[in-house]
C-alpha positions in Angstrom: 132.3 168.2 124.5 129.6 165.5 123.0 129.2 163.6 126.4 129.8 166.8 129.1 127.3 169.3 127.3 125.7 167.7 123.8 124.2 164.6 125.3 123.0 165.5 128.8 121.1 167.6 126.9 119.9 165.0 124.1 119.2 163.2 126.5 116.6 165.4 128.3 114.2 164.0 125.1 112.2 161.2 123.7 115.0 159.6 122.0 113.4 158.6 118.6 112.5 162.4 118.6 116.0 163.0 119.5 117.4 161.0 116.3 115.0 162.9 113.9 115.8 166.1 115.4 119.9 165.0 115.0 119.2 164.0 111.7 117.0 167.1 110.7 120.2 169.4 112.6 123.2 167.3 110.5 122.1 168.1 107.3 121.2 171.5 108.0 125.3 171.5 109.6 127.1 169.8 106.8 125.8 172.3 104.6 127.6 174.8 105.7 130.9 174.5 103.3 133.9 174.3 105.6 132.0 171.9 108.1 132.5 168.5 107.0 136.7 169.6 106.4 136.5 170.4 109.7 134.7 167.2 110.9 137.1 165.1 108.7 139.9 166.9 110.5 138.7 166.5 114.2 137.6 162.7 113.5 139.0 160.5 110.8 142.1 159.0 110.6 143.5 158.0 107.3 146.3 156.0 107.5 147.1 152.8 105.2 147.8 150.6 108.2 143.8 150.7 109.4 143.2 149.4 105.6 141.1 146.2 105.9 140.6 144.1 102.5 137.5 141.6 103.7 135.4 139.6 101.5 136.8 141.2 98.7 136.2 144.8 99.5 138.9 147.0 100.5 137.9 149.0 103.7 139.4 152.7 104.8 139.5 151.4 108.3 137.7 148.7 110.3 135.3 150.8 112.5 131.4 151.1 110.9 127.7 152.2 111.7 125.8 149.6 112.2 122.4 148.9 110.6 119.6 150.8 112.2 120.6 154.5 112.8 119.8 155.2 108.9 117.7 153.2 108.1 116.6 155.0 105.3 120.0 156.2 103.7 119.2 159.8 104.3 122.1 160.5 106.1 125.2 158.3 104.8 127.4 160.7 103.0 127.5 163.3 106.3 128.1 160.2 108.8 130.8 159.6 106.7 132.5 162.3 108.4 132.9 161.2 111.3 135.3 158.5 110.3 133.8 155.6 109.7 135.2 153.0 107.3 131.5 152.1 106.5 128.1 152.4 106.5 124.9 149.9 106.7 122.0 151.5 105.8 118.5 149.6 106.5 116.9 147.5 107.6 115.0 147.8 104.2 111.6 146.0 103.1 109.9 145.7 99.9 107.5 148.2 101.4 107.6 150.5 103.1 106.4 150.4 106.9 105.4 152.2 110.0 106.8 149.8 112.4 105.6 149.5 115.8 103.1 151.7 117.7 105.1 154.2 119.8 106.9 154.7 122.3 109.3 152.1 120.6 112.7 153.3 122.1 114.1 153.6 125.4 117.4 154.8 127.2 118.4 152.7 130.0 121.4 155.1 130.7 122.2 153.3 134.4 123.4 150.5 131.9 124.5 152.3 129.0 122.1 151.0 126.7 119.0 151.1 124.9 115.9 148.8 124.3 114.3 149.0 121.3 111.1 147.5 118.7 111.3 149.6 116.2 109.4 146.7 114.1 111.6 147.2 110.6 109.6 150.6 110.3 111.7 152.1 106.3 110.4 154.0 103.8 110.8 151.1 101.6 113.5 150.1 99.7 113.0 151.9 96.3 113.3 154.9 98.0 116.4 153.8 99.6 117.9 152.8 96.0 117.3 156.2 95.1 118.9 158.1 98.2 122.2 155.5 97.2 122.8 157.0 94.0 124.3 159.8 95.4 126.8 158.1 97.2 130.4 159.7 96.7 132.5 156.6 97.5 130.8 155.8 101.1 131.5 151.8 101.5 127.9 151.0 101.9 126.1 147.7 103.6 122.4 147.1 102.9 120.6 145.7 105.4 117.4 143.5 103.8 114.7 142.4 105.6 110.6 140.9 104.9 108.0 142.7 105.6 105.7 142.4 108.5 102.5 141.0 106.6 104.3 138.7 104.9 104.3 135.0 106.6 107.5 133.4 106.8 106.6 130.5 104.0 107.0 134.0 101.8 109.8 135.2 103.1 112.4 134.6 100.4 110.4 136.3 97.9 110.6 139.6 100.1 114.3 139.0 100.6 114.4 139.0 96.6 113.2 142.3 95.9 115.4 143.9 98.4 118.7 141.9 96.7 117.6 143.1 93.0 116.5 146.6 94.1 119.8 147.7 96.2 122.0 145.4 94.1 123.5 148.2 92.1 123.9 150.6 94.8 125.3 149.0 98.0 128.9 147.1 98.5 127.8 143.9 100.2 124.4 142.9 101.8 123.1 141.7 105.8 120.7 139.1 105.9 118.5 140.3 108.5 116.6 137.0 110.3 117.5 138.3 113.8 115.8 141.2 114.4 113.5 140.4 117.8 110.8 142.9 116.8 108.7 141.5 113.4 106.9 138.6 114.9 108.5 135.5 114.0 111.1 136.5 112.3 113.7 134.5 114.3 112.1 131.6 113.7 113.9 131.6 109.8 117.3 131.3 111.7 116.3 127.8 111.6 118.6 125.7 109.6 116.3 124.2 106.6 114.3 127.8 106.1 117.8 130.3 106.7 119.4 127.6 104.3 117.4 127.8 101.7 116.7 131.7 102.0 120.9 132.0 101.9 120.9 129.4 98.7 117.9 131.6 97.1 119.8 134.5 97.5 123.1 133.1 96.3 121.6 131.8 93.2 120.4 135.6 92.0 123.2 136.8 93.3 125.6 134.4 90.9 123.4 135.5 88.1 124.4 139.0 88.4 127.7 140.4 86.7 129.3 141.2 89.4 128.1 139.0 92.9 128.2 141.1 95.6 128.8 139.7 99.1 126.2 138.6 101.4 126.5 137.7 105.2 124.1 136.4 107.7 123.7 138.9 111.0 122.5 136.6 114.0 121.2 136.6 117.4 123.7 136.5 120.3 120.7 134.2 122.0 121.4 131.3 119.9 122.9 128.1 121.5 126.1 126.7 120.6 124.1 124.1 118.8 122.2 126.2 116.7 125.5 128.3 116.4 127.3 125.0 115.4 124.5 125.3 112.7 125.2 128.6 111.4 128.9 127.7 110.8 127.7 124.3 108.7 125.0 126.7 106.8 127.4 129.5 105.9 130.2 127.4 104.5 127.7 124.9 102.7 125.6 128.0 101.4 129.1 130.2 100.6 127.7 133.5 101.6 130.8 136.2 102.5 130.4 136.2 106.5 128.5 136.6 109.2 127.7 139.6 112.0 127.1 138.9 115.4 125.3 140.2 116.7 122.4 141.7 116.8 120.1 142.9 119.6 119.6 140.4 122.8 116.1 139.6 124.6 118.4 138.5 127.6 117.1 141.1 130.7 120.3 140.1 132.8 121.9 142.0 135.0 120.0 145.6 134.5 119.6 148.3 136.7 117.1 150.7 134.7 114.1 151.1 135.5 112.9 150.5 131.6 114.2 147.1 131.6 111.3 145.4 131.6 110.3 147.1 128.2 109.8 144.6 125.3 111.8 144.5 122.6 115.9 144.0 121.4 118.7 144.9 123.9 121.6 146.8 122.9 124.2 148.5 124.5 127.3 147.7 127.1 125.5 144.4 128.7 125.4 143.1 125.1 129.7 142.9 124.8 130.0 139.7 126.6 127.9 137.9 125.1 129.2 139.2 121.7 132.4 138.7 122.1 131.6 135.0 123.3 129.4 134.2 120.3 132.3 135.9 117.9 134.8 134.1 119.3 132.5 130.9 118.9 132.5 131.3 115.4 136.1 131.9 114.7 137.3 129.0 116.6 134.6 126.2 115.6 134.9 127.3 111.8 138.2 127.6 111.8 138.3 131.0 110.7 136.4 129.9 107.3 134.6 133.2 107.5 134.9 136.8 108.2 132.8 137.6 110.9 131.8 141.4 111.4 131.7 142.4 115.3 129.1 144.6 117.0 126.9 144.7 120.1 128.0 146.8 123.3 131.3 148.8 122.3 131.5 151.7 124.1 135.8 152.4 124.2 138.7 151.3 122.2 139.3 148.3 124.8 135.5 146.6 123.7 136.9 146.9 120.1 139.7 145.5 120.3 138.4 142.8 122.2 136.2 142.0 119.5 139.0 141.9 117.0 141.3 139.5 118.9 137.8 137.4 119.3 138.3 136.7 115.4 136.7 139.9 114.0 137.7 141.7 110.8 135.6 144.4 111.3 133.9 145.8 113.7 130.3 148.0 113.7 128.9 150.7 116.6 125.3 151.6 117.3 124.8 152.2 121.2 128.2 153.2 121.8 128.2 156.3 118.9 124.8 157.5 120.7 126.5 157.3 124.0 129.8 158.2 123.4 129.7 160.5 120.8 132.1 160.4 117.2 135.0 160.8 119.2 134.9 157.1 120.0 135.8 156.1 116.4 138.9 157.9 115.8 140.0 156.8 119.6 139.2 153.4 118.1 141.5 153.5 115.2 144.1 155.3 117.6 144.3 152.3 119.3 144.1 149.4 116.5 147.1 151.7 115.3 149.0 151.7 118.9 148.6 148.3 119.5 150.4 147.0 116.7 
């Protein structure tokens, strides 16, 4: 029903309008009392077999949203519903931000996928904090992130705040250095300033009580040498994983006429690429790591092609806004018929 009447109609809008609208239309839904039974029923899958226990965290199932479609944790609990195993809210900054000017997000639908430069735009991450404390039992990722006026010589201190602000409320936490729309952020995947951010991070992190896992979400347009990098960096720094990958500034390949819009790539011309740079990581590290999969999964086949690459988990964006909630449950349908 989602892709033959729901989206061709969705789709007929400005799609940031369109996710505010969904947003504004969900919680309106779920608050009808027999609703989020009845989404459980059409779309989860509990079954002890889809049971993933990864950097020390035991996950329902394998099969998570991906960082970006709440940012601001407004929505977890209902999203919950549609079966995923977890959620990653963010990315957060100390501040809050607008982000970009707009328009800031584009369907390319000739190649299932969408651009977007966003820019990090959050209402900041106390007010995230806040929303999380009325989490009931939803796995949670936090996404951290600087801000946009702060130079990269400041960076860890940015990263800092997020850590002690969302430490009590969120599972594990994503290092976000990849993200192709704050200008220059990329630049602290380089190994002497991502190093010492990670080692920063660690050190508050083994102050705490409890440590809570942190991983490191890359670009899928790093070179095998600055991958090779990332491998040495998260076993010397001993951070949880990593999650490959983010969006891609690679233009390859498209048909849409919005391709030439700036900004990160994400979508079905991202899997390749994904899968290679996952697969990179498993095999050079030796599986020291867990690595979390996302970028272009759009059917059961992409996932488990990301799985057999070496990942534990895997993460949707682009495919859940084209293919609807249905695609997680076919997802875990298929982990559980292929083994």
């Amino acid at each position: 029903m989602y892709k033959l009447l729901i989206r061709p109609i969705l789709f007929l809008f400005d799609p940031e309008k369109v996710h505010y609208f969904s947003f504004t239309f969900l919680r309106i839904l779920f608050k009808i009392p027999f609703v989020s039974k009845l989404m459980n029923k059409l779309y989860s899958i509990e079954n002890s077999q889809l049971e993933r226990e990864v950097f020390g965290l035991k996950f329902p199932n394998p099969v998570g949203l991906a960082a970006g479609f709440d940012k601001d944790a407004k929505m977890y609990n209902e999203l919950s519903n549609f079966g995923f195993g977890f959620i990653e809210i963010g990315t957060v900054t100390p501040i809050g931000q607008e982000g970009n000017p707009k328009k800031r997000l584009f369907r390319l639908k000739e190649d299932s996928a969408i651009i977007n430069r966003m820019g990090f735009n959050n209402d900041g991450v106390k007010e995230a904090a806040i929303r999380l404390k009325g989490n009931k039992k939803v796995i949670i990722g936090g996404n951290i992130g600087k801000n946009k006026i702060t130079p990269n010589e400041e960076a860890i201190s940015d990263y800092l705040v997020c850590f002690k602000e969302l430490y009590k409320v969120v599972d594990y936490f994503v290092v976000n250095v990849s993200s192709p729309n704050t200008p220059n952020l990329r630049e602290l995947q380089d190994k002497k300033p991502l190093t010492d951010l990670l080692n920063a991070l660690q050190n508050e992190n083994n102050g705490t009580l409890k440590p809570k896992p942190i991983l490191l979400k890359i670009a899928p347009d790093l070179s095998n040498e600055q991958l090779l990098d990332i491998v040495d960096i998260v076993i010397d720094t001993k951070i949880a994983g990593v999650i490959a990958t983010n969006t891609t500034l690679s233009r390859d390949g498209l048909l849409s006429k919005n391709k030439t819009e700036a900004g990160g790539l994400s979508g079905k011309p991202l899997a390749k690429r994904s899968t290679e740079v996952i697969r990179f990581l498993s095999e050079k590290s030796n599986k020291a790591f867990p690595i979390i999969g996302v970028g272009g999964i759009h059917s059961p086949g992409d996932a488990i092609e990301k799985l057999d690459a070496g990942a534990s988990l895997i993460q949707l964006y682009t495919g859940f806004i084209y293919e609807g909630p249905s695609l997680i449950r076919d997802i875990n349908r298929k982990i559980l018929n292929t083994k």
